[in-house]
C-alpha positions in Angstrom: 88.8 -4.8 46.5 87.8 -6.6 49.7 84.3 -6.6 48.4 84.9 -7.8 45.1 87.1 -10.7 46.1 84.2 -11.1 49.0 81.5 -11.4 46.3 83.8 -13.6 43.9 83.9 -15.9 47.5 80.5 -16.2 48.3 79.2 -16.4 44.4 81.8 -19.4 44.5 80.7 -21.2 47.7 76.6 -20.8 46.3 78.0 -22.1 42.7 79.4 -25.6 44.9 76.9 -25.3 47.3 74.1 -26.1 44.1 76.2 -28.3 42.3 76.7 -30.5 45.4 80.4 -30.1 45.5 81.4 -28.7 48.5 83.7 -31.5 49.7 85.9 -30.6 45.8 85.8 -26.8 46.9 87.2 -27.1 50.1 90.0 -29.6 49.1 90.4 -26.9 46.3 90.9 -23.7 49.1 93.3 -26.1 51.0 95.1 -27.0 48.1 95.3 -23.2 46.7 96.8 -22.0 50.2 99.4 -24.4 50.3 100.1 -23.7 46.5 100.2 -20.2 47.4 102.5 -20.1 50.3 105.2 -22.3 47.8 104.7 -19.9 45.3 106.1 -16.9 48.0 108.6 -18.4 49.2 109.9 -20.4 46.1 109.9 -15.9 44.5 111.8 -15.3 48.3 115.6 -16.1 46.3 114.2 -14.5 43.0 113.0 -11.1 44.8 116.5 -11.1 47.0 118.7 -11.3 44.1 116.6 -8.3 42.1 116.1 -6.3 45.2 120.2 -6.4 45.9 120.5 -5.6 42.4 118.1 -2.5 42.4 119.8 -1.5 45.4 123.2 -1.5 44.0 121.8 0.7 40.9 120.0 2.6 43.3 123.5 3.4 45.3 125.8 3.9 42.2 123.4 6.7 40.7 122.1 4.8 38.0 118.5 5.9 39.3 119.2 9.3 39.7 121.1 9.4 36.5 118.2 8.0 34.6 115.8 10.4 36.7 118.3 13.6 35.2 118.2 12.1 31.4 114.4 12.4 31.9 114.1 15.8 33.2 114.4 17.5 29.8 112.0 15.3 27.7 109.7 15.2 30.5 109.4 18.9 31.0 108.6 19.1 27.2 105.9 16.3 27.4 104.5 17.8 30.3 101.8 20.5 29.8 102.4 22.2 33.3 99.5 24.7 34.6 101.1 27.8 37.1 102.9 25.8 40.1 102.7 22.5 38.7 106.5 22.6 37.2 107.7 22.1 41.2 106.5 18.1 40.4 109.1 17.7 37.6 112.1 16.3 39.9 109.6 13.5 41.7 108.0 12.9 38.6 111.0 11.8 37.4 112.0 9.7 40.2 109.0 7.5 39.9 109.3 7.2 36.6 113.2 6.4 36.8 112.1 3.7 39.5 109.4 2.1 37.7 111.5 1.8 34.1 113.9 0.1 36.3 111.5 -2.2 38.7 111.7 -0.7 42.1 107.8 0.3 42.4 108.3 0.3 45.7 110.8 3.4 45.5 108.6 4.8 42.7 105.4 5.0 45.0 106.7 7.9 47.5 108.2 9.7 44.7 104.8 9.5 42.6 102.5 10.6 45.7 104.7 13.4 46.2 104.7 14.2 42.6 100.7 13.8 42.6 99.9 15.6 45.7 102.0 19.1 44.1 100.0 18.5 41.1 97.0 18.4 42.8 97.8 21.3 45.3 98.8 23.8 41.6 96.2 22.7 38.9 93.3 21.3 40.3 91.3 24.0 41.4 88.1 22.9 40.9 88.2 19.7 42.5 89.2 18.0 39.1 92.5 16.5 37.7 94.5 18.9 35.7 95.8 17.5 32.7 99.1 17.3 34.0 97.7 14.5 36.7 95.9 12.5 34.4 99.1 12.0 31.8 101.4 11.5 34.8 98.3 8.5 35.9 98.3 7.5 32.2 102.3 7.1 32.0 102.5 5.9 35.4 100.2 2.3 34.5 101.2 2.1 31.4 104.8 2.5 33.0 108.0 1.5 30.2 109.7 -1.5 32.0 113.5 -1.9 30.9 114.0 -4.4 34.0 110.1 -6.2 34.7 111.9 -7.8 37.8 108.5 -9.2 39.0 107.6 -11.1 35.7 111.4 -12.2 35.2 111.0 -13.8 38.5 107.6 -15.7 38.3 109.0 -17.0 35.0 111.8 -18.4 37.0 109.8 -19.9 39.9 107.6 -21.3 37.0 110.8 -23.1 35.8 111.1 -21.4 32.5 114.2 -22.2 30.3 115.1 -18.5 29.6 113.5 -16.1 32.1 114.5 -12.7 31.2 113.4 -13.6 27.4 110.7 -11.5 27.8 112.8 -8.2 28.6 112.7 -7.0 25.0 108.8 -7.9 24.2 108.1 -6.2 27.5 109.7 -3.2 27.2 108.5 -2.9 23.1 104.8 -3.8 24.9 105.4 -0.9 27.5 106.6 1.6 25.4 103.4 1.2 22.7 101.5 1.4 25.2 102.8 4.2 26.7 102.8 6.1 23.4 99.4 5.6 22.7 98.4 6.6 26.2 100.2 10.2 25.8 98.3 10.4 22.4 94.6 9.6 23.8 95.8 12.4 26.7 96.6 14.9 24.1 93.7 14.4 22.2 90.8 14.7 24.5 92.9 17.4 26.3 92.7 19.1 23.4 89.2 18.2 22.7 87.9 19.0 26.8 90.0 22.7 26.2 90.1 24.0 22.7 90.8 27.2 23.5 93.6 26.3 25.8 96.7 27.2 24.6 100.6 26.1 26.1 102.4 28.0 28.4 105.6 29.8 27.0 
């Protein structure tokens, strides 16, 4: 990523450079620092109330009760090679934590989850199938609190913030869907033969 905002930079200071407006960029980067430094600390009061409120569903059990109602469907959806089944608890960790907005107790949960994965299935130095439907699931990721957006809208002064809850999670959920489906398929496509584990 350093290189590619490096090369949007420099493609950016040759584009003002030829059109003679150097003295508009700069007053632009100026401007866009400041801009950004309001933007982080106007989200500071947004990202305290959400993070309090994670935490709280984080200490009552909510998280780990979500993470238990997934354990059964998530078993079922996941094809698991020999070994891989030991992923299923952190598997659904991170995805408890991302359908409720805490990525940042999701990511420790998901490398765990990716790292047993990796260590069971891959044997030839590929992803089992198992890896790439946990990837797939994991961006597309259902959101049934999208804390971040919730709180740009707010620091963008929107009337109703948390308007886009239902949208979002209807969004997340399609997508998530069709991402399982384009899994299955070119699993079964890559391995024809391959049939699921009793």
């Amino acid at each position: 990523m350093n290189a590619v905002f490096c090369v949007m930079l420099l493609i950016g200071l040759i584009g003002s450079v030829s059109m003679g407006r150097v003295e508009e960029a700069q007053r632009a980067l100026m401007a866009g620092g400041g801009e950004a430094v309001e933007l982080l600390v106007g989200l500071a009061g947004a990202y305290a109330f959400f993070g309090g409120l994670l935490g709280v569903l984080r200490e009552s059990g909510a998280t780990g009760a979500l993470a238990a109602a997934l354990r059964r469907p998530a078993s079922r959806l996941f094809r698991f090679q020999l070994g891989e089944e030991r992923a299923l608890d952190d598997i659904c960790v991170n995805l408890s934590a991302n359908m409720l907005g805490m990525g940042g107790a999701a990511t420790p949960a998901g490398l765990s989850a990716m790292r047993t994965l990796a260590a069971a299935g891959a044997r030839d130095g590929r992803a089992s199938d198992a890896m790439i439907l946990f990837l797939v699931i994991n961006t597309s990721s259902v959101q049934l609190l999208p804390t971040s957006m919730i709180a740009l809208r707010a620091q963008a002064g929107a009337a109703s913030p948390a308007d886009i809850v239902l949208p979002t999670l209807l969004a997340t959920a399609v997508s998530t869907v069709c991402g399982v489906v384009l899994c299955r398929l070119c699993a079964a496509h890559a391995n024809p033969k391959r049939r699921r584990r009793p």
